[in-house]
TORKOLKE-779812 format. One record per residue: residue number from 1; z, x negated, y negated of N, C-alpha, C in turn. Coordinates in Angstrom, 1 decimal. Example, Ala and Ser with C-alpha at 12.3 -4.5 7.8 and 13.67 -1.06 7.14 Angstrom:
SITE  migu    n.pz    n.px    n.py   ca.pz   ca.px   ca.py    c.pz    c.px    c.py
SITE     1     7.8   -13.2     5.7     7.8   -12.3     4.5     7.8   -13.2     3.3
SITE     2     7.1   -12.8     2.2     7.1   -13.7     1.1     7.9   -12.9     0.0
***
This chain:
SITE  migu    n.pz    n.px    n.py   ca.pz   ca.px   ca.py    c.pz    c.px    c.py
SITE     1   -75.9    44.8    78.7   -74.9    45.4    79.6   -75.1    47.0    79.5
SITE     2   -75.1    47.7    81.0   -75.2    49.4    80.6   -74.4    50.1    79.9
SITE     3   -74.4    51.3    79.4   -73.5    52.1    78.8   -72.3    52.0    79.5
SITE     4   -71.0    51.7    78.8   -69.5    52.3    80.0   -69.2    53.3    80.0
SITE     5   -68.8    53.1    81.7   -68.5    54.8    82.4   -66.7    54.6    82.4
SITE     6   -66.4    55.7    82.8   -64.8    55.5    82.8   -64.3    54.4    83.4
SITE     7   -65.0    54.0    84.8   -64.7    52.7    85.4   -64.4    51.6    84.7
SITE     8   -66.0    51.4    84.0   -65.9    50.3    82.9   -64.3    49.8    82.2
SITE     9   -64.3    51.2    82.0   -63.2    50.7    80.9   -62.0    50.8    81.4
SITE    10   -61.1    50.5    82.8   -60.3    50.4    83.0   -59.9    48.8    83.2
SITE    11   -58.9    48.4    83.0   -58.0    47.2    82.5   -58.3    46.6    84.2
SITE    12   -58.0    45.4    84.4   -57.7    44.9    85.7   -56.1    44.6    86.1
SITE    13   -55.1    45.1    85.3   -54.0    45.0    85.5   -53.1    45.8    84.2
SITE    14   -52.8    47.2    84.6   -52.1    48.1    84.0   -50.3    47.3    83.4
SITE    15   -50.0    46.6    84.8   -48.7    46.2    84.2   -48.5    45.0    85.1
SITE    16   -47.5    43.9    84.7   -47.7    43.0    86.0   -47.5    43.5    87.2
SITE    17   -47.8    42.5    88.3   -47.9    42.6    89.2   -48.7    43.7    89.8
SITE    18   -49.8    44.9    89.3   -50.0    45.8    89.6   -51.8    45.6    88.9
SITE    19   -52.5    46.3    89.9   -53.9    46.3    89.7   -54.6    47.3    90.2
SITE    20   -55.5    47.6    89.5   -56.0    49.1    89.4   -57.4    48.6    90.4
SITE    21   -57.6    49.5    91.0   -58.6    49.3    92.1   -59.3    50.7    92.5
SITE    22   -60.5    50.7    92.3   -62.1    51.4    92.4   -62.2    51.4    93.5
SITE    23   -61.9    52.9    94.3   -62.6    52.4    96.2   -64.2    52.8    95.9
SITE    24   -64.6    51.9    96.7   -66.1    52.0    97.4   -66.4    52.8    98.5
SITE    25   -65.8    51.8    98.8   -66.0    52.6   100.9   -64.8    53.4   101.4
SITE    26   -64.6    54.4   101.6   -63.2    54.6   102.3   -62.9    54.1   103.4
SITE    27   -61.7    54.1   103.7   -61.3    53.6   105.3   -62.2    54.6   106.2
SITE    28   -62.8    54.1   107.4   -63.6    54.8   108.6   -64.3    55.0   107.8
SITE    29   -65.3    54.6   106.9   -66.8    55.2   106.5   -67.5    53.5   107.4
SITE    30   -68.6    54.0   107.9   -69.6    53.1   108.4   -70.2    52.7   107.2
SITE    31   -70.6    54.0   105.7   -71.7    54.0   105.3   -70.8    53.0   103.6
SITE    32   -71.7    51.7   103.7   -71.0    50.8   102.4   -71.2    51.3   101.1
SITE    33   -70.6    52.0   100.2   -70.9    51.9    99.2   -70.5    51.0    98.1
SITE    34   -71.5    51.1    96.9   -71.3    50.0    96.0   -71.6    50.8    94.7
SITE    35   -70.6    50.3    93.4   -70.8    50.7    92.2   -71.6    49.8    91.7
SITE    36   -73.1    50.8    91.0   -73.9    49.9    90.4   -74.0    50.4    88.7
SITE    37   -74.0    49.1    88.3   -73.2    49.0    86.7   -74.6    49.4    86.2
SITE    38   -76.1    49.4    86.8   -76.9    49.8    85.4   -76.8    51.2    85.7
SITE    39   -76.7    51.7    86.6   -77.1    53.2    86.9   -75.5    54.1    86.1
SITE    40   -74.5    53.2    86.6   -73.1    54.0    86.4   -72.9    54.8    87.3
SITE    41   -73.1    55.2    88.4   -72.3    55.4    89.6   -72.6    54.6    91.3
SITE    42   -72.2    55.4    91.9   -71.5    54.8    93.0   -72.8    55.2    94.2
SITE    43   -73.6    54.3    94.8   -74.9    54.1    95.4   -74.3    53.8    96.9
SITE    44   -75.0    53.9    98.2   -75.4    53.8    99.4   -75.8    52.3    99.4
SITE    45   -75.2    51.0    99.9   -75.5    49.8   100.1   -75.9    49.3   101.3
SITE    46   -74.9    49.7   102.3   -76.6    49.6   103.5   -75.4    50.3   104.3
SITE    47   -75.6    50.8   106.0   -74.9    51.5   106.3   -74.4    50.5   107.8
SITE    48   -73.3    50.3   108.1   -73.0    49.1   109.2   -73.3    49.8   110.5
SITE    49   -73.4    48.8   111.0   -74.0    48.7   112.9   -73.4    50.0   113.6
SITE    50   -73.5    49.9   114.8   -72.4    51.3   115.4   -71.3    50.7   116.0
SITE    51   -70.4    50.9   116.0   -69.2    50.7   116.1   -68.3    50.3   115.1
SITE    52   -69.0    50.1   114.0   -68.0    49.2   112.9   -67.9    50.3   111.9
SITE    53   -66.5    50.2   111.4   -66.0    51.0   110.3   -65.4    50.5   109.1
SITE    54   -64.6    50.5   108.4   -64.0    50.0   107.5   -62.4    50.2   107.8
SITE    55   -62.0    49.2   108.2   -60.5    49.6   108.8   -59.8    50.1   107.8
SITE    56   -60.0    49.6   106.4   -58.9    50.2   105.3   -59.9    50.7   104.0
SITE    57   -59.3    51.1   103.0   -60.7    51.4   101.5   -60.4    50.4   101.2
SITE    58   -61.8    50.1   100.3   -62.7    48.5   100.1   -63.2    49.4    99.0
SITE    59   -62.4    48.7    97.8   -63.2    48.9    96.4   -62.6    47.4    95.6
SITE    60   -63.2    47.6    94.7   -62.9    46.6    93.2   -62.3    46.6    92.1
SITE    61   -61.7    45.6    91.5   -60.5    45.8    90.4   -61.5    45.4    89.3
SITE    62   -60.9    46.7    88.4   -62.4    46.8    87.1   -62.2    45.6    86.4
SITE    63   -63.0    45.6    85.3   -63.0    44.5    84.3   -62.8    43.3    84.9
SITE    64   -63.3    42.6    86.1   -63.1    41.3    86.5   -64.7    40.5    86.9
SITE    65   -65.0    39.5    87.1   -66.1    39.0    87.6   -65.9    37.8    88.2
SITE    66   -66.1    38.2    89.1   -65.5    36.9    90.5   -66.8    36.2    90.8
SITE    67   -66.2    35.0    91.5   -67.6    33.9    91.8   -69.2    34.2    92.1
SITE    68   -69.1    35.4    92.7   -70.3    35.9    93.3   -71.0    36.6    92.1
SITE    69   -70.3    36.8    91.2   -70.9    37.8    89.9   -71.0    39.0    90.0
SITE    70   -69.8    39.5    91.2   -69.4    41.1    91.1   -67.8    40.9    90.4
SITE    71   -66.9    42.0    90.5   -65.9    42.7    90.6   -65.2    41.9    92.0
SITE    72   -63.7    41.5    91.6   -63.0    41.1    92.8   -63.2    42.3    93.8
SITE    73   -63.2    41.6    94.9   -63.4    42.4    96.2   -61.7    42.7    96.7
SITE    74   -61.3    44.0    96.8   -60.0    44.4    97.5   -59.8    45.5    98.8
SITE    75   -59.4    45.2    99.7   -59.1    46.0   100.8   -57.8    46.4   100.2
SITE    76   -57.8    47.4   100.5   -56.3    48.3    99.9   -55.5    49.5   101.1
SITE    77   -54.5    48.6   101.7   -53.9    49.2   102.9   -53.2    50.5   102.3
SITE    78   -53.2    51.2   103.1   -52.7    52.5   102.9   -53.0    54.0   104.4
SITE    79   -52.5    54.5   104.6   -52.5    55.0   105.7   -53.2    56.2   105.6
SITE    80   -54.4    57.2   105.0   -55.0    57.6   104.7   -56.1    57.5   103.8
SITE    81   -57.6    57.5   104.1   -58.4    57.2   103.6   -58.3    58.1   101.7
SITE    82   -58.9    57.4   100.8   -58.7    57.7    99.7   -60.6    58.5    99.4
SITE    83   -61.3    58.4    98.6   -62.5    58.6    98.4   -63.3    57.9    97.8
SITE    84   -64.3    57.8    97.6   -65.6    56.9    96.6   -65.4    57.0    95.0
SITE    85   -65.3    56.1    94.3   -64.6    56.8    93.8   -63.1    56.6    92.9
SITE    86   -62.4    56.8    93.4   -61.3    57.3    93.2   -60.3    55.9    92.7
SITE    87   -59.1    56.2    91.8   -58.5    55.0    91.6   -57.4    54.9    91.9
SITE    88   -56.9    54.0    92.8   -55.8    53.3    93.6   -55.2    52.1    92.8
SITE    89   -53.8    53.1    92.3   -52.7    51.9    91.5   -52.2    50.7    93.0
SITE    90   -52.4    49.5    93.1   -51.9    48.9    94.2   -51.4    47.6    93.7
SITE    91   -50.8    46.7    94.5   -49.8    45.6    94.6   -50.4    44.6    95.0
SITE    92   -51.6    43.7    94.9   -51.7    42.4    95.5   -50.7    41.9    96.1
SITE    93   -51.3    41.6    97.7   -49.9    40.3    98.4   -50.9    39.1    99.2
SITE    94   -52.1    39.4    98.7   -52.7    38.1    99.5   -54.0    37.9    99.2
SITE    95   -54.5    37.3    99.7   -55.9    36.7    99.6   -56.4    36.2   101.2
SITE    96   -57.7    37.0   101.8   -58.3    35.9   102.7   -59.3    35.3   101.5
SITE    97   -59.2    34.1   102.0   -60.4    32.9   100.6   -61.8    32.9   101.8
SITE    98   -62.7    33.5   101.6   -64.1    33.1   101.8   -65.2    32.7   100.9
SITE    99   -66.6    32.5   101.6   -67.6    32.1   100.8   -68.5    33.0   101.5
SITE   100   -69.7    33.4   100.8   -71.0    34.2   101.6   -71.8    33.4   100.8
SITE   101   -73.0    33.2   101.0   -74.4    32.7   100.8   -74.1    31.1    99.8
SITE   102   -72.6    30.3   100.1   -72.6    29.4    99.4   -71.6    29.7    97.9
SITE   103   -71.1    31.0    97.4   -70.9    31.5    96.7   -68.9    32.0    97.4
SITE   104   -68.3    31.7    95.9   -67.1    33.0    96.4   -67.5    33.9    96.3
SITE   105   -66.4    34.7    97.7   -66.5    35.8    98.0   -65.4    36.4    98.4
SITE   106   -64.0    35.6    97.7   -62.5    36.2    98.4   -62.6    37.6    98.5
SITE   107   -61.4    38.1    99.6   -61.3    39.6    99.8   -59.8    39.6    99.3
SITE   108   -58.8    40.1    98.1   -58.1    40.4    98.3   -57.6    41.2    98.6
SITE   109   -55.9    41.1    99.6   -55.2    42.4   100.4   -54.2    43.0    99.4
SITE   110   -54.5    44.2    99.0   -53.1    45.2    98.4   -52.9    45.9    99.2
SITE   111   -51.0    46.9    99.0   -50.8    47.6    99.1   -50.6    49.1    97.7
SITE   112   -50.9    50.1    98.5   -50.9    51.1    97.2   -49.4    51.6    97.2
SITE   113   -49.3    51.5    95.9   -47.9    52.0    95.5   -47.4    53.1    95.5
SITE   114   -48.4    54.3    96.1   -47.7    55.4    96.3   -47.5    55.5    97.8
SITE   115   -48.0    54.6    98.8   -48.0    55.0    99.8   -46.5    54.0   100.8
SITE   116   -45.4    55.4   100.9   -44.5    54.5   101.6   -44.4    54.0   103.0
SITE   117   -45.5    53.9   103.4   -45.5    53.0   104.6   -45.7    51.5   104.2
SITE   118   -46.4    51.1   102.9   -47.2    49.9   102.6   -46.6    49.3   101.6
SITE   119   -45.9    50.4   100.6   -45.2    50.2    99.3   -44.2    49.0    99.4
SITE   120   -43.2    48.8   100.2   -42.6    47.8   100.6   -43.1    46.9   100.7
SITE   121   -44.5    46.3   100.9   -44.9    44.8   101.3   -45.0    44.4   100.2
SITE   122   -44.7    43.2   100.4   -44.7    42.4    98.9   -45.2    40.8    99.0
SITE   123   -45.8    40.4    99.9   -46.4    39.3   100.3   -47.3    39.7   101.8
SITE   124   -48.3    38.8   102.4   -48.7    38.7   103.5   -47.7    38.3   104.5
SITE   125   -46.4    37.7   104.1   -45.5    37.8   105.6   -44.9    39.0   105.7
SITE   126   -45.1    40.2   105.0   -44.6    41.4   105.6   -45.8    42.2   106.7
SITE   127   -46.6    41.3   106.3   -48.1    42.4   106.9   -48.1    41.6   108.7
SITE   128   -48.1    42.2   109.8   -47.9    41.9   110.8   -49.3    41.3   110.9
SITE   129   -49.1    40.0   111.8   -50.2    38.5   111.9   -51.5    39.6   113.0
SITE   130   -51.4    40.4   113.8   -52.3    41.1   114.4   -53.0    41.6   113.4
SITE   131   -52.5    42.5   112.5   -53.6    43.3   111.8   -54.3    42.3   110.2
SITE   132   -53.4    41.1   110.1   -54.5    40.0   109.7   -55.4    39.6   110.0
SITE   133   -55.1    38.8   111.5   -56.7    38.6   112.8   -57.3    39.7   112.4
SITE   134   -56.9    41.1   112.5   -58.2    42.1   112.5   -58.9    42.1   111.3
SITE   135   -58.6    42.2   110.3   -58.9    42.4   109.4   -60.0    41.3   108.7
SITE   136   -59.5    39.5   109.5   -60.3    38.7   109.2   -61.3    38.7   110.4
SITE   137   -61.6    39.1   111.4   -62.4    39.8   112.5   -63.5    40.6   112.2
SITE   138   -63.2    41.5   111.5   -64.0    42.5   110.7   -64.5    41.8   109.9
SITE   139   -64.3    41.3   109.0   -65.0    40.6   108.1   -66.1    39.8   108.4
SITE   140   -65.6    39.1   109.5   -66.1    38.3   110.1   -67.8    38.5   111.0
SITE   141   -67.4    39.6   111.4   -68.0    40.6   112.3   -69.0    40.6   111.6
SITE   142   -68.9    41.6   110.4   -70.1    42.2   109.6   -71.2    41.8   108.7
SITE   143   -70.1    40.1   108.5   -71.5    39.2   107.8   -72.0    38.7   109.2
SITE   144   -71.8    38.0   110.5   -72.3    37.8   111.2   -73.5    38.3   111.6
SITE   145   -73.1    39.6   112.3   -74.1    40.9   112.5   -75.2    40.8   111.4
SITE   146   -75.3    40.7   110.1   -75.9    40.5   108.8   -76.7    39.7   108.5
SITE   147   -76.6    38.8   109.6   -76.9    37.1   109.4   -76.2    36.7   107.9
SITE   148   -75.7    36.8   107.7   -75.2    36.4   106.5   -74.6    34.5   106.8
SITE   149   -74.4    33.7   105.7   -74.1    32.7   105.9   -72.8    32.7   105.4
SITE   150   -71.6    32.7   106.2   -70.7    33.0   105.4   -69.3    31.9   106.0
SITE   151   -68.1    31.1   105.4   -67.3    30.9   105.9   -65.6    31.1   105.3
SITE   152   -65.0    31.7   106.3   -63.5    32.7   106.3   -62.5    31.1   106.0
SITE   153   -62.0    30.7   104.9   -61.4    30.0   104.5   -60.0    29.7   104.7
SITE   154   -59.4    30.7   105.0   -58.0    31.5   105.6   -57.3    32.0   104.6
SITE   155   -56.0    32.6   104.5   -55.5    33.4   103.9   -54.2    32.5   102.9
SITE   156   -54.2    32.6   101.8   -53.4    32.6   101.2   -52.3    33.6   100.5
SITE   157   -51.2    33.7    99.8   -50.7    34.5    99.5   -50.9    34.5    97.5
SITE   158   -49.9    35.5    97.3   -49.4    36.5    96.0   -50.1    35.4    95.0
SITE   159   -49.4    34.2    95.4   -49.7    33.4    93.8   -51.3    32.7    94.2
SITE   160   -52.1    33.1    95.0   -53.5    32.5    94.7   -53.9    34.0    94.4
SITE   161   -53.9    35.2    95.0   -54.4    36.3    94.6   -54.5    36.2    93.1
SITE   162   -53.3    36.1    92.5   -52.9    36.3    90.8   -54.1    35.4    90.2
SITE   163   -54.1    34.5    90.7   -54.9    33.3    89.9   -56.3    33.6    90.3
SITE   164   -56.8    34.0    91.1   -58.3    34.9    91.6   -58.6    35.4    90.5
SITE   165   -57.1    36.6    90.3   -57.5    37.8    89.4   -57.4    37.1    88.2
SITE   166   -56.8    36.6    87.5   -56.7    36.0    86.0   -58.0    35.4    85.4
SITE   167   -58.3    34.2    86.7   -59.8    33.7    86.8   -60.9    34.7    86.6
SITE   168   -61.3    36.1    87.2   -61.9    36.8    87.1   -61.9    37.9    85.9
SITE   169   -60.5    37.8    85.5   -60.3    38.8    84.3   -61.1    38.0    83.1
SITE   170   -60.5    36.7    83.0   -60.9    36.1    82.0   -62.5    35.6    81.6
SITE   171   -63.5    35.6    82.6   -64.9    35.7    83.1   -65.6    37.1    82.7
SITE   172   -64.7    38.1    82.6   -65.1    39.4    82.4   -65.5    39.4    80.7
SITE   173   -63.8    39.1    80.3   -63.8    38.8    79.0   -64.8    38.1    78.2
SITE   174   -64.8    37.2    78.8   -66.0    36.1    78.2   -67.5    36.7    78.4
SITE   175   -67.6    37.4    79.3   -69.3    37.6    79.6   -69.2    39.1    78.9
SITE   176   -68.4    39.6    78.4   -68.3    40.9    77.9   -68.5    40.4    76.1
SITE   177   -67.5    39.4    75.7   -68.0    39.1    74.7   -69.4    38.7    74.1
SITE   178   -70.0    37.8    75.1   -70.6    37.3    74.7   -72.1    38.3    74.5
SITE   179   -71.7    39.3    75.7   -73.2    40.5    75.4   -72.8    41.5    74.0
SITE   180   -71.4    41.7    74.0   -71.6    42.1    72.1   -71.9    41.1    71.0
SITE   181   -71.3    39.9    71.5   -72.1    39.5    70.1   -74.0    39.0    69.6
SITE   182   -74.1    39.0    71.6   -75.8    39.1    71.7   -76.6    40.6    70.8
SITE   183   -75.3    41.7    71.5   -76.3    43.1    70.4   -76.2    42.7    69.2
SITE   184   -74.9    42.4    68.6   -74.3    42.8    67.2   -76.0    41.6    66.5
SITE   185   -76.5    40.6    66.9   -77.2    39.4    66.7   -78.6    40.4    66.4
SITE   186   -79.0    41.1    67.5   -79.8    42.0    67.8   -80.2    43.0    66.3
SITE   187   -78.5    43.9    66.6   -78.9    44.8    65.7   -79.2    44.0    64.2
SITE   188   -78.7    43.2    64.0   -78.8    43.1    62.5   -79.9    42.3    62.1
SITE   189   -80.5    41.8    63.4   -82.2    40.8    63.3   -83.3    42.3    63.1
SITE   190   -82.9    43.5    63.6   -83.7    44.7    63.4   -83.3    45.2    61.8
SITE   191   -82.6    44.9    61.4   -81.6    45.7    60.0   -82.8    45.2    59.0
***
């Protein structure tokens, strides 16, 4: 495993119900970015088609490892774009459940808790059903365009998001163990 960067070492859940989230992409960036763990920062992943943007910031909740063998994937509503970067205290209220290349690939939806337009939602029935379609639209859109093989499973709420995140915190833990006790095996076969 690379050296840890501040990223690294932030928790996937500060306090319940609350999850610390890494933007990638800002809202309205075309250009995808992705945190890459051997380098330790935040890299150019390919740049989308013309017309497509990122309707909301799209980053990841640290310390997790979801099906695909990244970081849960989270779109984080909020009404001004945040940066690359940057870390967004938010509120899980849902989950769309997909798959890409045969693999999970859920996207979960927060709201950020400083922002009071969003701060109020506390499930996906507060989020109006239009900017759901869009959102699963977009998604939709960008693996297609991609050729990607991908299918949008639909949306569940608060208590499958939690269980996503638990599932992936606990995956973290375990694959994080397991590469210390590979060094600790290491250093002391060199001793």
């Amino acid at each position: 495993m690379a050296k840890l960067t501040p990223w690294d070492r932030l928790v996937a859940r500060p306090s319940p119900g609350i999850i610390n989230v890494v933007v990638e992409t800002p809202r309205g960036s075309r250009n995808k970015y992705k945190y890459d763990t051997n380098l330790g920062l935040f890299r150019l992943n390919r740049v989308l088609f013309a017309g497509a943007s990122f309707p909301f910031d799209f980053g990841y909740i640290p310390s997790t490892r979801a099906g695909d063998g990244d970081p849960v994937d989270v779109l984080v509503l909020m009404d001004a774009p945040a940066f690359t970067g940057c870390l967004v205290i938010a509120r899980p209220i849902g989950v769309l459940r997909a798959t890409k290349d045969g693999k999970e690939n859920h996207r979960l939806i927060a709201v950020c808790t400083e922002d009071k337009t969003w701060a109020s939602m506390r499930d996906l029935s507060d989020v109006p059903r239009k900017l759901l379609r869009e959102i699963e639209q977009f998604f939709s859109w960008i693996l297609d365009v991609e050729g990607t093989r991908h299918e949008l499973l639909g949306w569940r709420g608060v208590g499958e998001a939690d269980r996503i995140i638990l599932r992936a915190a606990n995956e973290h833990q375990r694959l994080q163990a397991a590469a210390d006790a590979a060094k600790k095996k290491k250093k002391k076969k060199g001793a």
